[in-house]
C-alpha positions in Angstrom: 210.3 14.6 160.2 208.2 15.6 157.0 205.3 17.8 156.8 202.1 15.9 154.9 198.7 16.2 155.0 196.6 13.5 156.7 192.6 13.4 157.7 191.4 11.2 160.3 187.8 11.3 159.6 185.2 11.3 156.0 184.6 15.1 156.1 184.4 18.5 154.3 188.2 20.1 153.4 188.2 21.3 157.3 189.2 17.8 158.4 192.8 18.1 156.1 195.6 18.6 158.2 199.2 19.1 158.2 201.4 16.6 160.7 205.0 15.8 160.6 205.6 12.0 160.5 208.7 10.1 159.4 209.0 8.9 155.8 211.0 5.5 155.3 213.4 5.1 152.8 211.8 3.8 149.1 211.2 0.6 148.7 213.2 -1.8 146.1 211.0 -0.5 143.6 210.5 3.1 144.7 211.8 6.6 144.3 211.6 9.2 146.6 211.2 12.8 145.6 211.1 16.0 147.4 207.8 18.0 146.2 207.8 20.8 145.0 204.4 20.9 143.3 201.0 19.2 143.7 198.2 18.4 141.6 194.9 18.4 143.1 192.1 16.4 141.7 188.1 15.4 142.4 189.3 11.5 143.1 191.0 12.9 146.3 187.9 15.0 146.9 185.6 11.8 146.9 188.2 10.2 148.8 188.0 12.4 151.5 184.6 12.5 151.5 184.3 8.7 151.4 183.1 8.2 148.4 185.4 6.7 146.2 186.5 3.5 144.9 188.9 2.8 147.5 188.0 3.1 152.1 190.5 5.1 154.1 191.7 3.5 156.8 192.6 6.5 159.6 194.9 8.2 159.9 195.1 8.5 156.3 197.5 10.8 153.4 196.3 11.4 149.9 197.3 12.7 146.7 197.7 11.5 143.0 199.7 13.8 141.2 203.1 16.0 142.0 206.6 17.4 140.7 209.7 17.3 142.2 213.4 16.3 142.4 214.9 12.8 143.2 215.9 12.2 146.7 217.0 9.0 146.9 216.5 5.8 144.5 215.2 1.8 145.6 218.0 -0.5 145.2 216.4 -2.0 142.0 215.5 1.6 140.3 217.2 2.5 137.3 217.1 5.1 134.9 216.8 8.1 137.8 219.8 9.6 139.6 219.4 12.1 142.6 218.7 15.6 141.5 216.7 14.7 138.2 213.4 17.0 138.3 210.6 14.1 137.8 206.7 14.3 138.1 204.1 11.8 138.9 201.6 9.5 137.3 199.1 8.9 139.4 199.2 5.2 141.0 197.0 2.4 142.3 196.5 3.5 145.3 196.7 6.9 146.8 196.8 6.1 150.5 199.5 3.6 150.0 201.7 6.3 148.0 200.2 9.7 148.4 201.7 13.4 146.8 200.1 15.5 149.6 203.6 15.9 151.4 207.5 17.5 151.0 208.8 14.1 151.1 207.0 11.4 149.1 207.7 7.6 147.9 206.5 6.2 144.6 207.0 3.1 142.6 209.3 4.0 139.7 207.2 2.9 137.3 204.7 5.8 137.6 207.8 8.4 137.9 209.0 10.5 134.8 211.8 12.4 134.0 209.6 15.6 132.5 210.9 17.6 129.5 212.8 20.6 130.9 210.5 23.9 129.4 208.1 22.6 132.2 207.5 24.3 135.8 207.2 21.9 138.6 204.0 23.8 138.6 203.0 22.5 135.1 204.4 19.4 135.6 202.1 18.2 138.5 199.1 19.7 136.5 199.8 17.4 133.8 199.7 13.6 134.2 196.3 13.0 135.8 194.8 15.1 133.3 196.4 13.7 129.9 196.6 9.8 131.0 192.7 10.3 131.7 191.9 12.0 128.1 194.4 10.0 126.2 193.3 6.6 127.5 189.7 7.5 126.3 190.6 9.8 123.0 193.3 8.1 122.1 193.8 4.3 123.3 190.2 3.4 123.2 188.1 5.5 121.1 190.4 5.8 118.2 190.0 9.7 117.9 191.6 10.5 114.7 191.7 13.6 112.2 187.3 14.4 111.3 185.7 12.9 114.2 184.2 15.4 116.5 184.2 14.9 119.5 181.5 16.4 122.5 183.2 17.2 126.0 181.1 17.5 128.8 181.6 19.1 132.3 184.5 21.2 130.3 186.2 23.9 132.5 187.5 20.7 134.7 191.6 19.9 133.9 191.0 16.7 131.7 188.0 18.6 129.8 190.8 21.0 128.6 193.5 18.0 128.3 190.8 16.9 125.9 190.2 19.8 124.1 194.6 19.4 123.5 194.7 16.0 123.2 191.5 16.4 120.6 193.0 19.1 118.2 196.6 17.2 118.4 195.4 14.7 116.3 193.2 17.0 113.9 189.4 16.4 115.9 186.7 18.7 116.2 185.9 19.5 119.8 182.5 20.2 121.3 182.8 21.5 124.3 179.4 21.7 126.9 179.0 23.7 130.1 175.9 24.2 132.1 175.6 27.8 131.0 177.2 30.9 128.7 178.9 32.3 131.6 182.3 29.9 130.6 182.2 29.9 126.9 184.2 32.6 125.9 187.1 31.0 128.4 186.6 27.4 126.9 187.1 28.4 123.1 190.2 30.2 124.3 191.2 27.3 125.9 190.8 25.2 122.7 187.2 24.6 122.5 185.6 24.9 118.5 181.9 25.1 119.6 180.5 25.6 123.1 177.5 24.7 124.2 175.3 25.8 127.0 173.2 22.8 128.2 170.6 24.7 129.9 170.4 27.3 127.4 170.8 25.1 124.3 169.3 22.5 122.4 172.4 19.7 122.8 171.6 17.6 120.1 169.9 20.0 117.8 173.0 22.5 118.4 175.5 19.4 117.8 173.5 18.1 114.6 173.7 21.6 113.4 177.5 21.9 113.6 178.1 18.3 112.8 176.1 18.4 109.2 173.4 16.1 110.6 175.9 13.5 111.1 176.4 13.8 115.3 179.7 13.4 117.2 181.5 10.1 116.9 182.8 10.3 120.3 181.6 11.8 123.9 183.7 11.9 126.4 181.6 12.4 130.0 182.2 12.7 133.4 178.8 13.6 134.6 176.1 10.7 133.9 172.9 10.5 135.2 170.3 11.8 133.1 173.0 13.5 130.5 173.5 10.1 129.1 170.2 10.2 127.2 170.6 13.8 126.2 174.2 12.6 125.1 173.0 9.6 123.1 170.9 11.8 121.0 173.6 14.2 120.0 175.8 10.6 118.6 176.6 9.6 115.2 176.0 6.0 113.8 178.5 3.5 115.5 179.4 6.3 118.2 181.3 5.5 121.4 180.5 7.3 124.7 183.2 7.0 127.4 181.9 7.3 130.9 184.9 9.0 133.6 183.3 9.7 136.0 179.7 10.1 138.3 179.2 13.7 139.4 175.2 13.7 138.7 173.6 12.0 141.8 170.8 10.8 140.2 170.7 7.7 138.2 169.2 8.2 134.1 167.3 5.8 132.2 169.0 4.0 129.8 168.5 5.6 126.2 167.9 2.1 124.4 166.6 3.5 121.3 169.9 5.9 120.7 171.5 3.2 121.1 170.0 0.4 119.0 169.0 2.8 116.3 172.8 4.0 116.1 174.7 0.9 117.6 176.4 2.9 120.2 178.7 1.6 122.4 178.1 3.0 125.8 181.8 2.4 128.1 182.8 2.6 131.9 185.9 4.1 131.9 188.6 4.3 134.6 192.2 5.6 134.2 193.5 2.6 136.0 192.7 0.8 132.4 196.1 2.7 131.7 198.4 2.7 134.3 198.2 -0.8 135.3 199.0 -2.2 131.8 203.1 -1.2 131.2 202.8 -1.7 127.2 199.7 1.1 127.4 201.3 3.3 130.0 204.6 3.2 128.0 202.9 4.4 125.3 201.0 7.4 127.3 204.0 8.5 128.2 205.8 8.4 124.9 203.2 10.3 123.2 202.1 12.7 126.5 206.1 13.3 126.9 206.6 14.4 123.4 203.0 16.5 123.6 204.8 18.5 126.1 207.7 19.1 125.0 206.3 20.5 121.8 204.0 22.8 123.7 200.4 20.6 121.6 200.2 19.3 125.1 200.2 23.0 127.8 198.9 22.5 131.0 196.7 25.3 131.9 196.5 26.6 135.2 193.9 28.3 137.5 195.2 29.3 140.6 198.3 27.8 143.0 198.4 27.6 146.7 201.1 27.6 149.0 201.2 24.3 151.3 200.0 25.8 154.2 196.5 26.9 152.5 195.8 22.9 151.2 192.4 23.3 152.6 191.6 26.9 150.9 193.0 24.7 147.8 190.7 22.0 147.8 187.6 24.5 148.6 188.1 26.5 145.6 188.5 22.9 144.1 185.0 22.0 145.2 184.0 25.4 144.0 184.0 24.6 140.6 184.7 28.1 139.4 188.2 27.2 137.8 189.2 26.7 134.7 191.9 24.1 134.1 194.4 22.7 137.2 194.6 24.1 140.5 198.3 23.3 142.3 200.0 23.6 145.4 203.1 24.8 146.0 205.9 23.6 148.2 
């Protein structure tokens, strides 16, 4: 039997709970890793809560990201042999191949052999975070060397995988956060200019550090009324990539932004990655080699042990971290 954690109701992190059930052997296509490290991320969050992309059906697992060591391989898997020390990219469908366990099964395709200078611990803070950014940065906004490029919502694990993934490729990063209190933290995380929405003037402040000329590329996880406050901070032909919906509230649509600077205003889901293998072949490639260089370092706020998931995912919901929070195994 194989501790996991399973909730069998929509609920706050009280409804997490840790059960011993039997794990089959992988599937053809599968590899099956003992965890040693978790990711935790706001998808499982929503999940939980019922309000994400995808129902539960009870009882249900969860869990997107981890690190661990091969257990046993499908009988079509290649490239792994038991004992390599592998990490996670998140898949398809959490319920279906959840991380939230000491014994997990996931199709080989979203398993990686990590570089070696990584902790399990930094491994299973790494692949939610940098597939996110890079898809958008990288894949799809064509950040290159002289853009700037505005981060919103920027103490969260793929605001910070931005700010890396950003200044890898020689972009200025704009970091925003609701007030000062952050700041200091950000820039030391990799931030260039910070800026406190409700103390600041966005797009005056990001005109002023941009020359006039605005940021080329936003990359947002908010929505809601920010959008408009967002537009006006763009440059001429900018691109703002939409991750995510934490406002509740519904903005109006800034149609003179965008027809004055022909913006291009983009849903944006990481699943535009990791279900096309020539575009997650070449996340990995250049995530993989990020990391083993140290451009790509996966910064950590706090670790649990297994037993305190549901402290974990409070402090989670707190949002008073900077960076990943992991559980241990």
């Amino acid at each position: 039997m194989t501790r996991v954690v399973r909730f069998h109701e929509y609920g706050d992190p009280s409804v997490l709970r840790i059960e011993n059930i039997q794990v089959p052997a992988p599937a053809a296509d599968e590899v099956q890793i003992g965890v040693h490290a978790i990711g935790l991320n706001r998808a499982e969050v929503m999940f939980r809560k019922g309000a994400y992309l995808q129902d539960a059906v009870f009882p249900s697992q969860l869990g997107y990201e981890a690190a661990g060591t091969v257990k046993a391989l499908g009988s079509s898997v290649q490239g792994f042999a038991e004992g390599d020390a592998v990490s996670v990219i998140p898949t398809l469908d959490m319920a279906k191949w959840p991380t939230y366990g000491e014994v997990i099964n996931i199709p080989a395709r979203h398993v990686v052999k990590h570089p070696a200078n990584l902790s399990f611990e930094q491994a299973a803070a790494s692949w939610m975070q940098y597939v996110t950014a890079w898809g958008a940065l990288i894949e799809q906004a064509k950040l290159t060397a002289g853009d700037f490029v505005i981060v919103s919502a920027a103490s969260s694990s793929v605001g910070i995988a931005a700010f890396q993934i950003a200044r890898s490729v020689g972009a200025t990063v704009i970091a925003t956060t609701r007030t000062n209190a952050k700041a200091k933290a950000l820039r030391e995380a990799g931030a260039h200019h910070v800026i406190a929405t409700a103390e600041e003037d966005l797009a005056a402040r990001v005109m002023e550090i941009t020359g006039g000329k605005g940021a080329r590329v936003v990359f947002d996880p908010i929505g809601g009324p920010e959008i408009a406050r967002l537009a006006a901070a763009m440059a001429v032909g900018g691109i703002l990539l939409e991750y995510g919906a934490l406002s509740p509230d519904e903005g109006p649509f800034p149609q003179f932004a965008v027809l004055g600077k022909s913006l291009t205003l983009k849903g944006y889901l990481y699943t535009e990655i990791v279900s096309d293998d020539a575009i997650l072949d070449r996340a990995k490639a250049f995530i993989n080699e990020g990391l083993q260089s140290g451009a790509l370092n996966p910064l950590i706020s706090r670790t649990f042990p297994f037993d305190q998931v549901q402290e974990a995912t409070r402090f989670l919901e707190s949002n008073e971290q900077i960076g990943k929070i992991v559980v241990t195994l």
